[in-house]
C-alpha positions in Angstrom: 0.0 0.0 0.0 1.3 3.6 -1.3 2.2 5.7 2.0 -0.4 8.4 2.6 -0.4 11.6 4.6 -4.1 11.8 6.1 -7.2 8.6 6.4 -9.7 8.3 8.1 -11.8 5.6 10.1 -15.0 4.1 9.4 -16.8 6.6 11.7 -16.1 9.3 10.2 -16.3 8.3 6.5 -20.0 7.3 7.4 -20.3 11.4 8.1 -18.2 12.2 5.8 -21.0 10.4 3.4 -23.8 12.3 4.9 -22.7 15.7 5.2 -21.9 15.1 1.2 -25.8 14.0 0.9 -26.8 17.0 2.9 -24.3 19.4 1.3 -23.0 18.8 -1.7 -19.0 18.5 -2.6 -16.9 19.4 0.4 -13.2 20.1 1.3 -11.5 20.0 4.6 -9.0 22.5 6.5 -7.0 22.0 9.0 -5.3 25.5 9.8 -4.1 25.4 13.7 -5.4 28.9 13.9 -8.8 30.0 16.2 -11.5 28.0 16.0 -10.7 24.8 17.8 -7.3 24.7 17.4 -5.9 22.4 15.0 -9.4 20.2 14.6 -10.0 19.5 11.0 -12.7 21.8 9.6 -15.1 20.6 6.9 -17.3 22.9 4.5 -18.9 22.4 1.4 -16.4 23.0 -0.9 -17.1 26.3 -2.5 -17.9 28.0 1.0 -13.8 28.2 1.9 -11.3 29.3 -0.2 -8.0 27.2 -0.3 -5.0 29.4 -0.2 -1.7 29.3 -2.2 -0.1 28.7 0.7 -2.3 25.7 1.7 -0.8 22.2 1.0 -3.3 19.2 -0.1 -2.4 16.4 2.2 -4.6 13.9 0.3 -8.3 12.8 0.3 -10.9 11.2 3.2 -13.5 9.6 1.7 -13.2 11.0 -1.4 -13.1 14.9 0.1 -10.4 16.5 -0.3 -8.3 17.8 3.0 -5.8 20.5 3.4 -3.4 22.1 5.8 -2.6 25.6 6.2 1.4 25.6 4.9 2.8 27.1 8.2 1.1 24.1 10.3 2.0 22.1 7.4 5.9 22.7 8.2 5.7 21.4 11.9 2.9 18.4 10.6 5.0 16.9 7.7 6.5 14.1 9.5 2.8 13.1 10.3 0.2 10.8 9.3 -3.1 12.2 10.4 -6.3 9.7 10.5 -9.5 11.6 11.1 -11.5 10.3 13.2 -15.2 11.6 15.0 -16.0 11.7 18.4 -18.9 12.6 20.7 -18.7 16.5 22.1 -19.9 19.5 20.0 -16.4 21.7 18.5 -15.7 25.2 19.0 -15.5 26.0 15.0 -17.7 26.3 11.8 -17.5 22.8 10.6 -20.5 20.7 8.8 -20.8 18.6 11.8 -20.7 20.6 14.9 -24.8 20.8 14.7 -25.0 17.3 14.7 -23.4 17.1 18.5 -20.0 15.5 16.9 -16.6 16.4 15.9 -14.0 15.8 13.7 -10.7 15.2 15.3 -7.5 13.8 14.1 -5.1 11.1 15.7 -1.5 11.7 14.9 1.5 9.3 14.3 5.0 9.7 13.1 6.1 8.4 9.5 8.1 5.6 9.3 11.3 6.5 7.5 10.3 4.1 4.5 7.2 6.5 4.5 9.0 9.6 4.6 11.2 8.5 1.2 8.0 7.4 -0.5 6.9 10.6 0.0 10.0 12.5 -0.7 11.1 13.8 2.3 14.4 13.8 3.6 15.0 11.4 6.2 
């Protein structure tokens, strides 16, 4: 299997599919600004603008997820899986009404990882 950058669990590609049924396309952010921190954001997908500075990380379900480039810098030795727990978030996402939250769990790349995706090691 390719090495990725961001996944996601079952759990949240099941919301993932119904925020898409109830909204339409939609793209993720993750910016560490306000908001929640450094919780994923999701919107439909022309209601945030992706910056030239953002970096695409991959896709979660078929949605496409981002990170703001200066969180991107301390993040790239990462693989994020989003994941959704119980607990209402402090942002703008999709899913905040619904009493959830989008969340990611964090792990270091394995150095095989890091040369498949090009990074220095």
């Amino acid at each position: 299997m390719p090495a990725t950058r961001v996944s996601s669990t079952e759990a949240a590609d099941r919301l993932i599919r119904e925020l898409r049924a109830e909204h339409g396309e939609l793209v993720f952010h993750q910016s560490g600004g306000c908001c929640d921190g450094s919780a994923p954001m999701c919107f439909p997908r022309g209601d945030f603008r992706i910056g030239g500075g953002d970096v695409l990380l991959g896709e979660v379900a078929g949605v496409p997820f981002y990170m703001g480039g200066a969180q991107f810098a301390f993040w790239k030795h990462t693989h994020l899986t989003v994941d959704v727990v119980p607990g209402r978030g402090s942002g703008f996402s999709l899913e905040a009404p619904r009493g959830v939250r989008f969340l990611v769990r964090s792990r270091v790349l394995t150095t095989e990882e890091l040369r498949e995706l090009g990074e220095p090691v």
